[in-house]
C-alpha positions in Angstrom: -177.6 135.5 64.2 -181.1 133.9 65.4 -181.8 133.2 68.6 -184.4 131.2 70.6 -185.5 130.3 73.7 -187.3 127.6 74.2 -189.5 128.2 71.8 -193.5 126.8 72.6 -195.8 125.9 69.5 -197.9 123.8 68.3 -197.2 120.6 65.6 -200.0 119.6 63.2 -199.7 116.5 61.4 -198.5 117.0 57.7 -198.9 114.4 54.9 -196.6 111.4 55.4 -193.3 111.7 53.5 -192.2 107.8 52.6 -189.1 106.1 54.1 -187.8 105.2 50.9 -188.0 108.5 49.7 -185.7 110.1 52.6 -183.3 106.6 52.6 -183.0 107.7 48.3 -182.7 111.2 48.9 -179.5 110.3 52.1 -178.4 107.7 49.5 -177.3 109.9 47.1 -174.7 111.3 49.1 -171.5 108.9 48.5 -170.1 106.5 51.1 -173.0 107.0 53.8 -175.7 104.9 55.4 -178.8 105.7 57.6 -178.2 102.6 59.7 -178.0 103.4 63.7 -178.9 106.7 63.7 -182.0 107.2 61.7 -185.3 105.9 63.3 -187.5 105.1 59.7 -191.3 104.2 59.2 -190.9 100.8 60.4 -191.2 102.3 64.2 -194.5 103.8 63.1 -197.6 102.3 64.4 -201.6 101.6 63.0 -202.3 105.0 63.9 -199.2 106.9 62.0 -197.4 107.7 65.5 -193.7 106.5 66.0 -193.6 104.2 68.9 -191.0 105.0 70.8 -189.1 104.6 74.8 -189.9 107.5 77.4 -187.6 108.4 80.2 -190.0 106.6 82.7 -189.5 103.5 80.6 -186.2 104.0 80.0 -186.0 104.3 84.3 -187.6 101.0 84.5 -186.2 98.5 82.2 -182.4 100.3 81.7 -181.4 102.3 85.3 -182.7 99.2 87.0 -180.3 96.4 85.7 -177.4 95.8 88.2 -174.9 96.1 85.5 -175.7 100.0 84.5 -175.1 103.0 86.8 -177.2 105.0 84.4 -178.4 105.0 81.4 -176.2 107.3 78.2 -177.9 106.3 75.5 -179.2 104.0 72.4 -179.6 103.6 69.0 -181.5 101.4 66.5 -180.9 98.8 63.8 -181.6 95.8 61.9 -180.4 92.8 63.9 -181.7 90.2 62.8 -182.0 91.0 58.4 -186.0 91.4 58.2 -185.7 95.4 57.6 -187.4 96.6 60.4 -185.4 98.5 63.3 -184.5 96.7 67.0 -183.1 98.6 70.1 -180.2 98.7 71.4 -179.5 100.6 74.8 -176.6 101.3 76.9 -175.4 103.4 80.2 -172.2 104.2 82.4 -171.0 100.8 84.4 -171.1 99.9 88.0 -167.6 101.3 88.5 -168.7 104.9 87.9 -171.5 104.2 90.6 -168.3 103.0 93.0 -165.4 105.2 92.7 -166.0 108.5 90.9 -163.9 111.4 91.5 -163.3 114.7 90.3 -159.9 116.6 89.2 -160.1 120.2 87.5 -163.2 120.1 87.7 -163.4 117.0 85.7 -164.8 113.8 86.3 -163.5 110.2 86.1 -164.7 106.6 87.9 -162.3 104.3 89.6 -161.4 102.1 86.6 -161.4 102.4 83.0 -163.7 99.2 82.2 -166.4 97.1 83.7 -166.4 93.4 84.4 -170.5 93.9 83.6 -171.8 94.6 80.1 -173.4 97.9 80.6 -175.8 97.2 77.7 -179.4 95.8 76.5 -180.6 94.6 72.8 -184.1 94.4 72.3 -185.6 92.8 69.4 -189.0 94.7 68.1 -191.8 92.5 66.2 -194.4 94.0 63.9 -196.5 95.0 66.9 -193.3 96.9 68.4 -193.5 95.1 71.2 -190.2 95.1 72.8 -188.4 92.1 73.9 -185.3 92.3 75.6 -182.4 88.9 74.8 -179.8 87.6 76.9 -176.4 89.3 76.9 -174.8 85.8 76.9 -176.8 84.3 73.9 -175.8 87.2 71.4 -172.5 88.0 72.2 -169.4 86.2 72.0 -166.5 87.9 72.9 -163.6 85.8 72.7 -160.8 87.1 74.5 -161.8 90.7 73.5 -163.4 91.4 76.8 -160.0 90.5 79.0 -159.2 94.0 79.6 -162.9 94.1 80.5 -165.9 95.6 78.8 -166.4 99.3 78.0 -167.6 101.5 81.1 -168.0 105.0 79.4 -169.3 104.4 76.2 -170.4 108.0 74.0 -171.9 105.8 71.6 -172.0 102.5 69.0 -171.6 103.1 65.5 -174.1 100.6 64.1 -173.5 99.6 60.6 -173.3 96.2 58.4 -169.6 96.3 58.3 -169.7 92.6 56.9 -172.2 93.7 54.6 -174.9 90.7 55.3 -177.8 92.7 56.0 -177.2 92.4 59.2 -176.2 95.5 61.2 -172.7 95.5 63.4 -171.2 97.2 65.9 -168.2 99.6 66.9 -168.4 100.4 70.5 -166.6 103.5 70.8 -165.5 104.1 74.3 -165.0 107.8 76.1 -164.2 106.3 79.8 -162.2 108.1 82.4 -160.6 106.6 84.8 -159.1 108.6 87.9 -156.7 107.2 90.4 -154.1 109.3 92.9 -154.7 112.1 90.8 -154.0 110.5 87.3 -156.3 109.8 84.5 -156.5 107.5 82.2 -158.1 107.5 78.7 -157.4 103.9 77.5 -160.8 102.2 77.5 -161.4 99.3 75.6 -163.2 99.6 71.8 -164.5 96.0 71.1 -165.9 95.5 67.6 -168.6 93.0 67.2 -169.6 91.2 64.3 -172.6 89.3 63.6 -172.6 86.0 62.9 -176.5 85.3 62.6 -180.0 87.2 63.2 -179.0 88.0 67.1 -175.8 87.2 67.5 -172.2 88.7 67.3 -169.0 87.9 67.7 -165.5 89.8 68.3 -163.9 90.6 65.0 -159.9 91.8 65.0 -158.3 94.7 65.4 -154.8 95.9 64.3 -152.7 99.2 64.1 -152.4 102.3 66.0 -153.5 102.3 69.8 -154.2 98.3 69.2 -153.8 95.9 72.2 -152.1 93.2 70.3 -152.9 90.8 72.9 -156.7 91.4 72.5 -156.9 93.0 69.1 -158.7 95.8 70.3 -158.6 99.4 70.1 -157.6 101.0 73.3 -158.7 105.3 72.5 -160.8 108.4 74.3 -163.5 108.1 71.0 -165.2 111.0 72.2 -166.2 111.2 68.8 -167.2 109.0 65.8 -168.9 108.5 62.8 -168.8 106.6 59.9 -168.9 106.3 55.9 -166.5 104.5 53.2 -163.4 106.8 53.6 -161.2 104.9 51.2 -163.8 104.1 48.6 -163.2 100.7 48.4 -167.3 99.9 48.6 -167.3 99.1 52.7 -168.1 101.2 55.3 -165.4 102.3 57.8 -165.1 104.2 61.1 -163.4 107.6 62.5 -162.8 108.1 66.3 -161.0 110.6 68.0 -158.5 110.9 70.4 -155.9 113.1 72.3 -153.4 112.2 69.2 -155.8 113.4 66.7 -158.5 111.5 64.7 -157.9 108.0 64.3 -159.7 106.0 60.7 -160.5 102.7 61.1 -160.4 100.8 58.1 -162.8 98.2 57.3 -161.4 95.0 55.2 -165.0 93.9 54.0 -165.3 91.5 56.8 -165.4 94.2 59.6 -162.0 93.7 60.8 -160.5 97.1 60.7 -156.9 99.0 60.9 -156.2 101.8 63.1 -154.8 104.9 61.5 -153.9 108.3 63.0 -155.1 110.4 59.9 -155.5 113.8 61.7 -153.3 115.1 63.4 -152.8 117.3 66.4 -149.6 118.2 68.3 -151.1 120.4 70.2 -154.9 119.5 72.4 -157.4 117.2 71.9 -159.9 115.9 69.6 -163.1 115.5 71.2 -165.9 115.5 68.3 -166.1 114.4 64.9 -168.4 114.3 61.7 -167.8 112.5 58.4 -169.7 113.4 54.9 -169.3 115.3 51.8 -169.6 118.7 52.3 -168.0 120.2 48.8 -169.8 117.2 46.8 -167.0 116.2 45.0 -168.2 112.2 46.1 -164.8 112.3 48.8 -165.6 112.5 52.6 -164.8 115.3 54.5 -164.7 115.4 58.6 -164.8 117.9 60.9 -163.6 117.4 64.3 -161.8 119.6 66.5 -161.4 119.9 70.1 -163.5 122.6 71.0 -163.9 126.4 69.7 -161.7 128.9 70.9 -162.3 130.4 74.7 -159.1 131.5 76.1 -160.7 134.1 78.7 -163.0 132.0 80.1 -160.4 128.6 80.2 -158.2 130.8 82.2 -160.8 131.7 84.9 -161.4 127.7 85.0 -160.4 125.1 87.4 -158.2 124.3 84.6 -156.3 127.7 83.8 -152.9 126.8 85.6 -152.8 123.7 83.7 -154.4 124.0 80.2 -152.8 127.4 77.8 -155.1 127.8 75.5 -154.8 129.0 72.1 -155.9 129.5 68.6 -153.8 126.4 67.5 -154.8 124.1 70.0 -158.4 124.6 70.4 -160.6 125.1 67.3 -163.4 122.9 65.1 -162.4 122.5 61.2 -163.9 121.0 58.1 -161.0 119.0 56.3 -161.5 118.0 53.0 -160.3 114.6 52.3 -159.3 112.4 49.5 -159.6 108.8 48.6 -156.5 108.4 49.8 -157.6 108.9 53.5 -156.1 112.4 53.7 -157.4 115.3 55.0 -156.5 119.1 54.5 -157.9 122.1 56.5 -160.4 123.9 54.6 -161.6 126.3 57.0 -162.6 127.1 60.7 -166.0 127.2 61.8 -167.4 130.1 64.2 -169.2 128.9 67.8 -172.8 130.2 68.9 -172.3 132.9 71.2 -174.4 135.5 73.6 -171.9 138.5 73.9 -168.7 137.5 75.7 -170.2 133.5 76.3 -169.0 131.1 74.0 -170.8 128.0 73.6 -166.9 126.5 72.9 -167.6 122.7 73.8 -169.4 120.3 71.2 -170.5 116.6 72.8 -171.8 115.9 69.5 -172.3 116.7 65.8 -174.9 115.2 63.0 -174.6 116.2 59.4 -177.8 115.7 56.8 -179.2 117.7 54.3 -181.6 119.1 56.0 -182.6 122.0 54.0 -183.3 119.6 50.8 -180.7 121.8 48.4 -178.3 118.9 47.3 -175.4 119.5 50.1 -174.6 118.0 53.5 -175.6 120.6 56.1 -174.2 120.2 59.6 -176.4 120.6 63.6 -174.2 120.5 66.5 -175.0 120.4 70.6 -172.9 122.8 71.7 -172.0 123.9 75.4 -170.4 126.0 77.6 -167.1 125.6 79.1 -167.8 122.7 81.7 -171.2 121.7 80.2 -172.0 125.4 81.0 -175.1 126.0 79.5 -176.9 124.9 76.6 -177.6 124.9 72.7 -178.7 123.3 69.6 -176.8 124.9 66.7 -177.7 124.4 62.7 -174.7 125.3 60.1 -175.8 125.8 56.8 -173.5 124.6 53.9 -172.9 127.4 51.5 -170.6 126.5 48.7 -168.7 123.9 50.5 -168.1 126.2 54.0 -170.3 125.4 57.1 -171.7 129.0 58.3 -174.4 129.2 61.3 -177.7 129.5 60.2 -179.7 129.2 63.5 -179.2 128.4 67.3 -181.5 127.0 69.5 -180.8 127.9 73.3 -181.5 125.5 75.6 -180.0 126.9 79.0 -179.1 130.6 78.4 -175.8 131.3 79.8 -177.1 133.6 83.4 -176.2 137.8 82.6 -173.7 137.8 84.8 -171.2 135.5 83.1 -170.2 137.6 80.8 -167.9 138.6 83.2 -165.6 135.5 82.3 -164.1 135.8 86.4 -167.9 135.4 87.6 -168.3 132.6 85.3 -165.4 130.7 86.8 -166.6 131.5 90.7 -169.7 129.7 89.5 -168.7 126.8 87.5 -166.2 124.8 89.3 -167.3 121.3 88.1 -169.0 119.9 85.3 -171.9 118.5 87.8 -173.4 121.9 87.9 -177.3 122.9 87.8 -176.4 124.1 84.2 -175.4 121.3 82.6 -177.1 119.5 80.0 -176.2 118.7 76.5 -177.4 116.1 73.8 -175.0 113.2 73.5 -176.3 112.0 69.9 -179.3 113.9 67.9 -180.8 111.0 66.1 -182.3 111.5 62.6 -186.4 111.5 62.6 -189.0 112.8 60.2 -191.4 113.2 63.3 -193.9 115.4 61.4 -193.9 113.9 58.6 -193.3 117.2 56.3 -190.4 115.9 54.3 -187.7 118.1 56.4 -185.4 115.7 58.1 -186.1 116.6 62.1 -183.5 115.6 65.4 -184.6 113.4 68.3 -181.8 114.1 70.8 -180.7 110.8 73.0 -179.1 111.1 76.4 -178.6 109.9 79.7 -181.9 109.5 81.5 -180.8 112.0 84.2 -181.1 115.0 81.0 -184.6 115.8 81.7 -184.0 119.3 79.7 -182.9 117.6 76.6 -183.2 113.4 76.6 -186.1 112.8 74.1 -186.8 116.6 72.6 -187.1 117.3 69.5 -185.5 120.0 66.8 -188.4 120.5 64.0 -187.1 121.5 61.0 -189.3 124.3 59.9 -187.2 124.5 56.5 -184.4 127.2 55.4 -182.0 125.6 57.9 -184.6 127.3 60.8 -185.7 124.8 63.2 -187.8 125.0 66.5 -187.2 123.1 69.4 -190.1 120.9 71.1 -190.6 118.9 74.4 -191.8 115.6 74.5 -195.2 116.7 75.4 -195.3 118.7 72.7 -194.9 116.0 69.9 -197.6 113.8 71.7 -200.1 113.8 68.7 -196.7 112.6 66.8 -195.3 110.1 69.3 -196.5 107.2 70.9 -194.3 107.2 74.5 -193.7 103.3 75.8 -194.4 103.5 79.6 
């Protein structure tokens, strides 16, 4: 296995690669879209540089509205149907900032939703000037937002799930609330819908983990993604949650039905990645609660309370049909420096990424309790995910291989070692062809919000700073 840390270099400008070519190219795969989580040529500007928001902008204009504790993250998308991208950004809510605590080591604010919407949209003209809109003129919620708006949100899947040209979107929520030593996972998941350039409204939702009375999903979606499980020509959605991973079908209008279609009876499901890995035109997943790190889970705040074993805590791909089935096809293997397993995984992006035909899969993976750091790159070799190459971001420090020194050290995930990215965000930066990974995170991230993985081809990839992609990137201030 390939190692690096850190890794300085220089970038040189390569000949421009065309949008349309990469949109083809991620096009051929069946049942997925770009839309959300690929930033295309349109954020480009005169001089060939994507324009795009640095942490000091992102300090001004996000961590300074009164509804936001801190800024987690954002994506892009068409909202308003002229094919170019707009911005939308989001962050913790003001309850977090109130009333958070810490159990096991783990963290959780005083309620499980907000009464403010913790989020911005932005709409970006042909200069990419950045204008932010009015909560209240594009969103009408209906009585979706009775149980309150979503105060932990991992991320929005943005999509056209009414197929308008217009993208949508799936707000799936990963709050934790803790009170007198409880906590509670059930955060709302509002769906919006749009209804015009700018504006969305509510759509319904029914089925598993459904408040009936606000027809909205109530699950920990640590994870999602999305594609057209069921083949029936719209896009749908995949969460996860402590049962298992939940689908979410889409009816063509974006109302969708709940569905455990993954099981677990044992653990959690925490992550989650849908596309066609054995290229049969059915999506596969993999999710999985988190690789397997018995030693060290016993010397953690959690040992008397979490057993942890080889059927409770593992990632898989599952194969699926069109039937929205999925079987176990195999396990994957975690990054690792001797003893130190790099077990958790905040987030997961698949692409094919060294241009041979199949899905490949990059992961941020951590250490127990967000205990150090790294980018990992699984190569797809006949249908089985196998690591190819592993960025280190934090090294894990010599002495914790020693799993009992670990656990003396790392007694909370607010530690000085924690850092992670919490979506890597599809980006031809360099303009080479080789699809490259712009890693979005709360602003507080400093190690990893807005660097870069360059793909340097044969599933190898470098990791860069943002200083280091300057000629490439035009930062707003």
């Amino acid at each position: 296995m390939f190692f690096k840390k850190n890794l300085i270099f220089l970038i040189f400008l390569l000949p421009t690669t065309l949008f349309a070519n990469q949109l083809e190219k991620k096009t051929q795969q069946p049942n997925l879209t770009l839309s959300g989580q690929f930033i295309d040529e349109t954020m480009k500007n005169k001089q060939g540089k994507y324009v795009l928001p640095s942490r000091d902008w992102m300090k001004k204009n996000v961590n300074n509205d009164r509804a936001i504790f801190f800024r987690e993250g954002a994506f892009f998308g068409d909202f308003d149907g002229n094919g170019r991208l707009d911005y939308i950004t989001w962050g913790t809510g003001k309850p977090c900032q109130e009333g958070q605590k810490s159990k096991e080591g783990r963290v959780g604010c005083g309620t499980i939703n907000t009464n403010l919407l913790p989020y911005q949209i932005y709409s970006i003209d042909e200069f990419l000037n950045f204008k932010k809109l009015n909560n209240k003129d594009v969103f009408e919620w209906g009585i979706s937002n009775d149980k309150g708006y979503p105060n932990g949100t991992s991320r929005i899947i943005i999509q056209d799930f009414n197929d308008d040209g217009i993208d949508d979107f799936f707000i799936a929520n990963a709050a934790v609330e803790l009170n007198n030593g409880k906590f509670n996972y059930k955060g709302v998941n509002p769906v919006l819908i749009s209804v015009g350039p700018f504006k969305w409204a509510a759509s319904r939702h029914t089925g598993h983990l459904v408040d009936n009375k606000t027809s909205t999903f109530q699950g920990f979606s640590h994870g999602s993604d999305a594609g057209d499980i069921d083949n029936d020509g719209d896009i749908d959605v995949i969460t996860t949650d402590f049962t298992g991973v939940i689908c979410h079908y889409n009816d063509g209008k974006g109302n969708f039905k709940s569905k455990k279609c993954i099981t677990r009876k044992k653990g959690a499901f925490f992550v989650a990645s849908l596309a066609d890995f054995n290229n049969d035109g059915i999506l596969d997943i993999v999710a999985g609660n988190a690789h397997l790190n018995a030693e060290y889970r016993k010397q953690s705040p959690q040992g008397n309370v979490v057993k942890e074993t080889k059927n409770s805590h593992f990632i898989a791909l599952y194969y699926g049909n069109t039937k929205g089935k999925f079987k176990q096809a195999h396990i994957l293997e975690p990054a690792r420096v001797g003893n130190f397993i790099f077990s958790e995984v905040p987030e997961m992006t698949a692409f094919d990424f060294d241009n041979d035909g199949d899905l490949d899969l990059v992961s941020s993976s951590v250490g127990m309790y967000y205990s150090g750091s790294a980018w990992v790159a699984y190569e797809n070799v006949n249908g089985e995910l196998k690591i190819a190459d592993t960025n280190i971001i934090i090294p894990p420090l010599d002495e914790w291989q020693d799993a009992k020194i670990w656990g003396s050290m790392v007694q909370s995930e607010s530690n000085p070692w924690n850092t992670y990215c919490s979506k890597s965000i599809l980006i031809d930066v360099n303009n080479d062809g080789l699809m490259d990974l712009l890693c979005d995170n709360a602003v507080q991230h400093h190690r990893m919000t807005n660097h870069f993985l360059i793909n340097k081809g044969n599933m190898q990839f470098d990791f860069a700073t943002p200083e280091q992609v300057s000629n490439l990137v035009e930062w707003l201030e």
